[in-house]
N, C-alpha and C positions, 0 to 999 in steps of 0.2 A: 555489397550487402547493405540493407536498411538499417539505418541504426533505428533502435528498441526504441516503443513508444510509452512513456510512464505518465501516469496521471499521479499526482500529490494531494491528496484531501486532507488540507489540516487546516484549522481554524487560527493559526500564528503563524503571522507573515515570516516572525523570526524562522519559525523551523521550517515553512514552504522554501524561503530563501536559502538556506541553508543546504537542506536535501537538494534544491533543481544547481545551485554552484556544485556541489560534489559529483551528482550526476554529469552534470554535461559537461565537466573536464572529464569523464570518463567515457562519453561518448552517442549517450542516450539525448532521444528526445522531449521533454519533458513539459510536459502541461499541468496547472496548477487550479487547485479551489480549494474555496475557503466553508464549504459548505458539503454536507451530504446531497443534502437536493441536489446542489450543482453538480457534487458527482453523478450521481445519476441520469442528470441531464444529458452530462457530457456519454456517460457510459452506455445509452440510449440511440446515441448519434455518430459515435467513432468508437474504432477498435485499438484498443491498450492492449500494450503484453504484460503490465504490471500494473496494477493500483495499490498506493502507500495508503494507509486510512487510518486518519486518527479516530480515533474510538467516541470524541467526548467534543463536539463538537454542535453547533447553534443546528437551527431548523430540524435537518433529520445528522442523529447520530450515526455511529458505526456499527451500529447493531443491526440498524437498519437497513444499509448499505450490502451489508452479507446476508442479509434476508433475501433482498432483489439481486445478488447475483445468485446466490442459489437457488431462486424459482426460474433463472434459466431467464429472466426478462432485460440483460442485455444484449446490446446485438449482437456481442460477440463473448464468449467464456474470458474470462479473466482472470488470472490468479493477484492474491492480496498477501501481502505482508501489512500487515497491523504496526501502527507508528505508537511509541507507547511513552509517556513520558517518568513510568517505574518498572521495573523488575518485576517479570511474570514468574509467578510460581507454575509447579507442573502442571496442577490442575490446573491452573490459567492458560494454560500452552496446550493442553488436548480439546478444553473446550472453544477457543478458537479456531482450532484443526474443525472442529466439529462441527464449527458454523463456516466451514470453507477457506479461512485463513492459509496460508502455508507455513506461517510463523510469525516473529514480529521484530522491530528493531528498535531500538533505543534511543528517544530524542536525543541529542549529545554524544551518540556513540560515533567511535572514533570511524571517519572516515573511511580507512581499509576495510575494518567492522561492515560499514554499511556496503560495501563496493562486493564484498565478501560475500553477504547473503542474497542481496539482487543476484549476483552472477548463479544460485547455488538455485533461484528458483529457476531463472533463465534453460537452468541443467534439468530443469525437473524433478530435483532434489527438494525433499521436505525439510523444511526447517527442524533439525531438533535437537538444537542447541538451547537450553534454556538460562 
């Protein structure tokens, strides 16, 4: 079987570094940007089974990011967990659902944590743990 191909949009080398070591002892493929643009660029041109997306980031945000996957303008559907560096409230957590999110994770958050919700969208399970 292919191992999962993940894309990491965060504008801190610290947390791209972080997330692509945790991932890829667990098995995945994973490609990194430091930019929304570049996600999109990338999202335009290759097919991800997951995109981490920091929210708050140079050139195009992550707002922006869940605009263009929900007009359907990459090439392939993509589901997102949203990388977040505090604690979503519940309104925070539906309105992400809303803009196409599946939930979000926690800069910092403990390793199994992160291992735990990737696998949980992998399942097609929504995030809704908040």
């Amino acid at each position: 079987m292919t191992a999962k191909r993940i894309l990491i949009a965060d504008d801190s080398p610290t947390v791209r570094m972080a997330l692509t070591r945790a991932l890829e002892k667990a098995g995945y493929q994973l490609a990194s940007v430091a930019d929304g643009q570049e996600a999109v660029n990338r999202l335009k041109a290759e097919q991800f089974d997951l995109l981490l997306l920091d929210m708050e980031m140079p050139v195009m945000g992550g707002l922006e990011v869940l605009q263009f996957l929900r007009d359907g303008k990459a090439a392939h559907p993509t589901p997102v967990l949203v990388v977040t560096g505090k604690r979503k409230s519940l309104e925070e957590v539906h309105e992400l659902k809303r803009l196409g999110a599946m939930g979000y994770v926690d800069k910092g958050m403990p390793e199994q944590e992160l291992l735990f919700r990737v696998q949980r969208v992998f399942r097609g399970i929504e995030d809704t743990l908040v």
